[in-house]
Structures are given as C-alpha cells and as structure tokens.
C-alpha positions as CSV (number, residue, x, y, z in Angstrom):
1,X,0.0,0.0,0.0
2,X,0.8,3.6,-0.5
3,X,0.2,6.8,1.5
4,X,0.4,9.8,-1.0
5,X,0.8,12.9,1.1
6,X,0.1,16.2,-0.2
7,X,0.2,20.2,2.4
8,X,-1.6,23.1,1.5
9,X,-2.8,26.0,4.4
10,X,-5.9,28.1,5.0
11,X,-6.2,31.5,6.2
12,X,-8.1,30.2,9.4
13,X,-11.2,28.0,10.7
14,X,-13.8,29.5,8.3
15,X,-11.7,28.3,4.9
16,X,-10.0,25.5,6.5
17,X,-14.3,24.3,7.1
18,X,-14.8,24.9,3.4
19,X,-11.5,23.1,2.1
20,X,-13.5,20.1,4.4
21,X,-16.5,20.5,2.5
22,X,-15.1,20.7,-0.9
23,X,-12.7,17.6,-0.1
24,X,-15.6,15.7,1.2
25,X,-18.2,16.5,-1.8
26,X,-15.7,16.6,-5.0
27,X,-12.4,15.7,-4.1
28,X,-14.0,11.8,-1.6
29,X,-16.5,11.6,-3.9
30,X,-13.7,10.8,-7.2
31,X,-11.2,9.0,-4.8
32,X,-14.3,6.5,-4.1
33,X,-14.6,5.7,-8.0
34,X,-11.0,4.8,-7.8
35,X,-10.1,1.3,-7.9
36,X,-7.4,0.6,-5.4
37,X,-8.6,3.2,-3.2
38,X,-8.3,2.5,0.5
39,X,-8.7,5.6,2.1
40,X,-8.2,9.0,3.4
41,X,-7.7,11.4,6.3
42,X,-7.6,15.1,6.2
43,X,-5.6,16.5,9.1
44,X,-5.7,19.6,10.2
45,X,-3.4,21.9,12.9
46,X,-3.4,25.5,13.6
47,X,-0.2,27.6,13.5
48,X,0.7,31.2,13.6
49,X,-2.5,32.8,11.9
50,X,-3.2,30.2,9.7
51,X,-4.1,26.5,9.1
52,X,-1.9,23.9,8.1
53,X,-3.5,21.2,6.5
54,X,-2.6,17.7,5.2
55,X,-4.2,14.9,3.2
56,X,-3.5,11.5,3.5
57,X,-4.5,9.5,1.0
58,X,-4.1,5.3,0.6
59,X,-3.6,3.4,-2.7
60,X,-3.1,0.0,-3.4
61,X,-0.1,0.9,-5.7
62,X,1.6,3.5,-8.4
63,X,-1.0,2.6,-10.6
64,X,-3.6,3.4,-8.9
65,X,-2.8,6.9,-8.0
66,X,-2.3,7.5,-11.9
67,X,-6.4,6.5,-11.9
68,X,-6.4,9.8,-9.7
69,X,-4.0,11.8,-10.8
70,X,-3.7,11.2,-14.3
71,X,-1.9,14.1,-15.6
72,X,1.1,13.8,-13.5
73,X,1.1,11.5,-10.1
74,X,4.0,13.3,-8.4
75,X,2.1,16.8,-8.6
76,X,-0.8,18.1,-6.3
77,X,-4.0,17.2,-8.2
78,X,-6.9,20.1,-6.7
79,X,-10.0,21.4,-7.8
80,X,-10.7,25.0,-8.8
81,X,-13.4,25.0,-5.7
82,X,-10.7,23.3,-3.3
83,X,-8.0,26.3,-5.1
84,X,-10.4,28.9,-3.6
85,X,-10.2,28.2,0.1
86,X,-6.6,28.0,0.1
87,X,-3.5,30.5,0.6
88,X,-0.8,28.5,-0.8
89,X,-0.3,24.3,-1.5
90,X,2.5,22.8,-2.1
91,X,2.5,21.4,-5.0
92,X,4.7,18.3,-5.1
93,X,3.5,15.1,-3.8
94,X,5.2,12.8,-1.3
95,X,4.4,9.0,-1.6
96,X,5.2,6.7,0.7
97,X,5.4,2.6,1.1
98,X,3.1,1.8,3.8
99,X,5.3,-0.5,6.3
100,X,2.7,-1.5,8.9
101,X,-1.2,-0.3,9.1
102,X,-3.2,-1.0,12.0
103,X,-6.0,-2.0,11.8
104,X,-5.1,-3.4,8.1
105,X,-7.1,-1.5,5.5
C-alpha cells in the first residue's frame, strides 16, 4: 500500500471548514470511483494565523494513483473550488510505502 501525502494552508477555521467540504463533496467523492482506493484522512493543525493542512490519502499501488492523478502522479491534483479556500499548497506530492497499518485497510 501507499500513502500519497500532499500540504496546502488556509487562512483560518472558516476556509480551512470549506477546504472540508469541498474535499468531502468533489475531491471523496472521485477517490471513491478509484479502484485501489483505500482511504483518506484530512488533518488539520493551527499555526501562527493560519491552518496547516494535510491529506493523506491510501492506494493499493503507483497505478492506482495514476487512476487519480492522471496528468502527472507526483504533482498536487486540486480542484478550482478546493483552489479557492486555500493561501498557498505545495504542489509536489510525497508518496510513501506503507510499512505497517493498524488496523489493516
């Protein structure tokens, strides 16, 4: 399995609640279509004025992310709606090999 990691920050509680909604309605809503899909977390953590945020997202492998990000797997892949609510992302993506998950997805 494969965690695909990607950071982006809001101005504050108001936008970070949006980027939730937006994640949950468009961005949940295409990762659920994916096959090899196994899940997702957004994290959220509030620092100096603004809100960091992270998404965590599980694949069964490579190929299955390129289902999702089919333009380019390594880059961030967000929606014009999700753009809106954020101050900056940043815009490379870090996969990583999932060692040990508990419980197993």
């Amino acid at each position: 399995m494969i965690a695909r990691v990607w950071q982006a920050r809001t101005s504050g509680p108001e936008t970070t609640e949006k980027y939730r909604q937006v994640f949950e309605a468009e961005v949940l809503a295409n990762l659920c279509g994916i096959d090899g899909f196994h899940g997702a977390y957004l994290l959220a953590r509030q620092e100096r004025g603004s809100v960091h945020i992270r998404t965590l997202t599980l694949f069964e492998s490579i190929d299955a992310i390129k289902r999702f990000a089919v333009d380019d797997h390594e880059r961030e892949h967000v929606t014009s709606a999700a753009r809106a609510t954020l101050l900056d992302s940043d815009p490379a993506i870090r996969h990583f090999d999932v060692l040990t998950a508990f419980p197993q997805a």
